[in-house]
C-alpha positions in Angstrom: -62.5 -74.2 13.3 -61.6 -77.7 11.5 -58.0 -78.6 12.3 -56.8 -81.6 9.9 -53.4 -83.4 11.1 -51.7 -85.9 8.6 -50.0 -89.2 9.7 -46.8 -89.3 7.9 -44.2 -92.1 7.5 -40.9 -92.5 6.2 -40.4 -94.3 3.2 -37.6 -92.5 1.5 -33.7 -94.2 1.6 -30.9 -94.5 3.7 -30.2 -90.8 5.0 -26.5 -89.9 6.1 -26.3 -86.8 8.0 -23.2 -85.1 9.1 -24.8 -82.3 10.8 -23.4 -81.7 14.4 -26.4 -81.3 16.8 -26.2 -80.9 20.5 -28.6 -82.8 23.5 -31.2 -79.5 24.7 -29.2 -78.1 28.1 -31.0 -76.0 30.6 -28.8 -72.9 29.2 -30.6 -72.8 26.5 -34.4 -72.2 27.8 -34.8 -69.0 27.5 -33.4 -68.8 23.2 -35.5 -72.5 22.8 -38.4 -70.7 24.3 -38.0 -67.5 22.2 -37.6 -69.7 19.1 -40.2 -72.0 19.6 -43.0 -70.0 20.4 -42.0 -68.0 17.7 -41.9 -70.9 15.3 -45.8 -71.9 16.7 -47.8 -68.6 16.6 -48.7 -67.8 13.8 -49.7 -71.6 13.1 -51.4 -71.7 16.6 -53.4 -68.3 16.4 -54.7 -68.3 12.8 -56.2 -72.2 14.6 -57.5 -70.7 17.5 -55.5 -73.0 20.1 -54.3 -71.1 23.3 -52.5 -70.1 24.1 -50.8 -68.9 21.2 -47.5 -69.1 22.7 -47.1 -72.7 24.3 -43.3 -73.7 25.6 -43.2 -76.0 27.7 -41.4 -75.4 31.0 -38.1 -75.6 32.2 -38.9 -78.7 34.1 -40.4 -80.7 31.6 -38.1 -79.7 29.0 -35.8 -80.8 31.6 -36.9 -84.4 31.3 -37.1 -84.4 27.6 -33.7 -83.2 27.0 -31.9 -86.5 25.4 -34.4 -86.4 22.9 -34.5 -83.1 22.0 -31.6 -81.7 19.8 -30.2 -78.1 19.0 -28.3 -77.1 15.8 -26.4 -74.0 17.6 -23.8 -71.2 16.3 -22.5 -69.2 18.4 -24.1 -70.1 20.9 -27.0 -69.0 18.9 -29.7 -71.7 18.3 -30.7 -72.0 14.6 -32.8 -75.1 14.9 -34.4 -77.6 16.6 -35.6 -81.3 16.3 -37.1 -83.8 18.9 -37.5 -87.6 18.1 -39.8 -89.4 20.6 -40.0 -92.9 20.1 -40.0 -93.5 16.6 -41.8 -90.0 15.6 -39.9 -86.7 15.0 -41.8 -83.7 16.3 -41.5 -80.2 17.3 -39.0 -79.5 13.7 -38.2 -75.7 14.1 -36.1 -73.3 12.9 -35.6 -69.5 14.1 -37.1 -67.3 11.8 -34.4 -65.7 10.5 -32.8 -68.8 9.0 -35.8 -70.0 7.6 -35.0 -70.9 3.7 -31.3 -71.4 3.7 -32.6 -75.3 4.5 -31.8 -76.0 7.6 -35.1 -77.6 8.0 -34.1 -79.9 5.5 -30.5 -80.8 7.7 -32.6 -81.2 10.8 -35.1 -83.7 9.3 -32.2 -85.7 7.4 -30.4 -85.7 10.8 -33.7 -87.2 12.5 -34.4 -89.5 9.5 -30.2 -90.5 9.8 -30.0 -91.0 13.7 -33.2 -93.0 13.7 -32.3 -94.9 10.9 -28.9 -95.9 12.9 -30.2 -96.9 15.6 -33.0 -99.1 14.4 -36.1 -96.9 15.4 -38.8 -97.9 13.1 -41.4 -97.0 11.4 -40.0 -93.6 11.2 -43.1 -91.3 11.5 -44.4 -87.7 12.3 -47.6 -85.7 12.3 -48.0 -82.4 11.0 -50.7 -80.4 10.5 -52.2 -79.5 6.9 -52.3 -75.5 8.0 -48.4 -75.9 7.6 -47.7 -76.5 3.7 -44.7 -75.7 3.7 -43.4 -78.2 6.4 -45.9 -80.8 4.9 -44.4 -79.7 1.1 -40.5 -80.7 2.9 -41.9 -83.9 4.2 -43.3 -85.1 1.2 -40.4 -84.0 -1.1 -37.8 -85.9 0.6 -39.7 -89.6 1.2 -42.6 -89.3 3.8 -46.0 -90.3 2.5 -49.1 -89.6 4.0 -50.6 -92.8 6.0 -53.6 -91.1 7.6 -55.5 -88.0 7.9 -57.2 -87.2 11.2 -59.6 -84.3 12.2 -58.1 -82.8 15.5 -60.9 -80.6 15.8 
């Protein structure tokens, strides 16, 4: 099967985010896990990549943890973004507040945090299975700068 992933960069304004997101914490593996793999399958399974579910571990989330951050509510975790380097990756949010645009408060948050600390080009990959995450992209200022055949 033919897996297409765009190259996408930011070229949209000034963001200002006043979300309040906290740092991933061990204490949260086991909801991350739940949320992420459940944010993944369906992508990874109609695209053939296994395994379908694909967390990483404790330990390696472990080491990854200042860039990875958690939009939580009552102790509940509703979302989640990670910025590595100057690309945001790995944009989730738990099934059951999907539409109510948190996705759209998680990417300004990345676009706003990057944007204060002088991170730049601001950039992120996505694959073209995913409309709907490549429809938010484009809508609020990322452009396509390269298509790539994965597989």
């Amino acid at each position: 099967m033919e897996i297409i992933a765009y190259k996408m960069q930011y070229l949209g304004n000034v963001i200002v985010s006043n979300i309040d997101l906290v740092c991933y914490e061990d204490k949260y593996y086991e909801s991350y896990k739940i949320v992420y793999e459940q944010c993944f399958y369906e992508m990874r399974k109609a695209l053939e990549l296994v395994p379908y579910n694909c967390c990483d571990s404790k330990d390696i989330l472990d080491k990854k943890k200042s860039d990875i951050f958690l939009l939580v509510a009552d102790d509940e975790i509703i979302g989640s973004v990670a910025i590595y380097g100057n690309e945001i990756d790995d944009l989730i949010v738990y099934k059951k507040y999907q539409g109510q645009g948190y996705g759209k408060k998680l990417l300004f948050f990345a676009i706003s945090y990057m944007q204060k600390n002088k991170i730049e080009p601001i950039k992120l990959c996505v694959l073209k299975w995913n409309e709907k995450a490549v429809n938010l992209y484009e809508k609020y200022g990322f452009k396509c700068i390269k298509i790539e055949k994965v597989r």
